[in-house]
N, C-alpha and C positions, 0 to 999 in steps of 0.2 A: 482426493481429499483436500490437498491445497486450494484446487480451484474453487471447493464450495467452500473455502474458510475465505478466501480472499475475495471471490463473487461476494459472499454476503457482505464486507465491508465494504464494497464497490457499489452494491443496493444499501447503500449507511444502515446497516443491519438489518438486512428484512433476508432470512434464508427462505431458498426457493431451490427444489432438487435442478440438478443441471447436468447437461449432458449432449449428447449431439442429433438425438430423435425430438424434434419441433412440435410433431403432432404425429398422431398414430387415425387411422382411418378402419374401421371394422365393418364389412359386409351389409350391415342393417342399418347403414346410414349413420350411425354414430363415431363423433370425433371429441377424440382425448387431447388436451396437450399438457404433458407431462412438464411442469415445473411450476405452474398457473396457480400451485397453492404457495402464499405465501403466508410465511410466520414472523413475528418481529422478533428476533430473539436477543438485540443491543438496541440501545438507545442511538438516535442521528447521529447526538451530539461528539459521542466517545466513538464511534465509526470514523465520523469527520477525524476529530482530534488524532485519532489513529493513521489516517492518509494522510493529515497534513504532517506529522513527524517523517510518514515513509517517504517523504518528498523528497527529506537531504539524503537519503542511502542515493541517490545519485548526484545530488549536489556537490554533498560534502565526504559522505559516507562509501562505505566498501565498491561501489558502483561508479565512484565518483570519474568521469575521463573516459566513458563505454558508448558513449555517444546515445546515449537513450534518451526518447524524446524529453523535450522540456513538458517542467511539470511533473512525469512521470513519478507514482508512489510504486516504494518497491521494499524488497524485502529479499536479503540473499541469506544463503544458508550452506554450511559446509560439515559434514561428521566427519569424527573423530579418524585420523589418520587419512585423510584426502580422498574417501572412496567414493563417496557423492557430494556433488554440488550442483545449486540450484540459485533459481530468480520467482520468484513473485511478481509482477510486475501490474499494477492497474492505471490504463491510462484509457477512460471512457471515447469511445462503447465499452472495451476492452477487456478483459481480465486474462494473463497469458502467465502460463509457468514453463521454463525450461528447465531441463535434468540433465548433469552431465556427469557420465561414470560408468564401471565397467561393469558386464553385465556377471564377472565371476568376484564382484565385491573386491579387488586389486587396487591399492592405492593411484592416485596420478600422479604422486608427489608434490611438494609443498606449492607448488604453483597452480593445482586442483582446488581452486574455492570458486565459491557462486560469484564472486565479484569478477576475477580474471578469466574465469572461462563460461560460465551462464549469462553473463550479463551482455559481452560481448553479442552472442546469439540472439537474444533478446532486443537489440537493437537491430539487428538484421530482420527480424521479423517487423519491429515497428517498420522500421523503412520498405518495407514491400505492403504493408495494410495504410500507413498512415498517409496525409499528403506535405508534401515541403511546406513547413512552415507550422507543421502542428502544435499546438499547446496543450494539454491537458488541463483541464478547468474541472474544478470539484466545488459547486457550490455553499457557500455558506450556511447550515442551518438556521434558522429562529435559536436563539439565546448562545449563542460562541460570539463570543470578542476576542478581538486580540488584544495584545497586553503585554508591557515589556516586564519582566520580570528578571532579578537580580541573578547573577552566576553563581552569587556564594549560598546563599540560601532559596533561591527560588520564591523569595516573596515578591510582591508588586514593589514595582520603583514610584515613587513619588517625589515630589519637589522637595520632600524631608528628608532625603535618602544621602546620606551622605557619597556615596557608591552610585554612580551610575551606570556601572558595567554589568549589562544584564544581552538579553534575546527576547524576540517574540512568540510569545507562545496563542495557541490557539484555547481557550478559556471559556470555560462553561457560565455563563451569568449569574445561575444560582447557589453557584458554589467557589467563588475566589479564591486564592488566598490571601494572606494577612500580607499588608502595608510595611515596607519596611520602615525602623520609626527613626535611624538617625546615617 
């Protein structure tokens, strides 16, 4: 289930079943390939804006120091008492998740989260698919700018802005936010 939630934001939302059978061949000549239907079910734009946040869970975020490629968007995840922990991870072609945890549901202890122990793994597998030097590049859609926008309120900084202490965020053109006004 991970993989089709994260596949689809890795297709900037377009679901498509997935799975490890490519195509299916039947007796009478006929060939299926099972995933060939697609649906759009998110818009590019909030896809995008979605992988470029999950960029810092290794920059900056629970991932951050696991050695996973640059660029890499991810997403780590840990339930309640240490008993599973996981990675998301999309870095085109790519989409990979890892699970780490016991199969009789047994805490790891507090040292069991998807950052310190899935993330890890997660870079072991990039490093045997990917080549030295990879980046992962997520193209820009039609209508996303970037945009610095203030820490305190999250509005656009401007030369009015008394505050200049803001981030870049990934921004949809037809929908901004308000200008800070002093």
């Amino acid at each position: 289930n991970l993989a089709q939630v994260y596949g689809t934001l890795a297709d900037y939302g377009v679901y498509r079943e997935r799975g490890l059978i490519r195509r299916v061949e039947f007796p009478d000549g006929r060939i299926i390939f099972p995933g060939n239907e697609m649906t759009r079910v998110l818009d590019a734009r909030a896809a995008y804006q979605t992988l470029y946040i999950m960029q810092d869970v290794p920059r900056i975020g629970t991932a951050r120091g696991k050695e996973l490629a640059k660029g890499t968007a991810a997403k780590t995840g840990t339930t309640d008492e240490y008993r599973d922990a996981w990675i998301a991870a999309v870095f085109p072609p790519y989409v990979g998740i890892v699970w780490v945890g016991y199969d009789n549901s047994r805490s790891m202890g507090d040292k069991g989260t998807g950052g310190s122990m899935a993330a890890p793994l997660m870079a072991k597998v990039q490093k045997e698919l990917l080549d030295t030097g990879y980046e992962a590049v997520f193209p820009v859609p039609d209508g996303v700018e970037f945009r610095k926008v203030s820490s305190a309120d999250g509005r656009l900084i401007t030369p009015k802005c008394s505050s200049k202490r803001g981030y870049t965020e990934a921004l949809c053109t037809d929908n901004l936010p308000a200008e800070c006004v002093r």
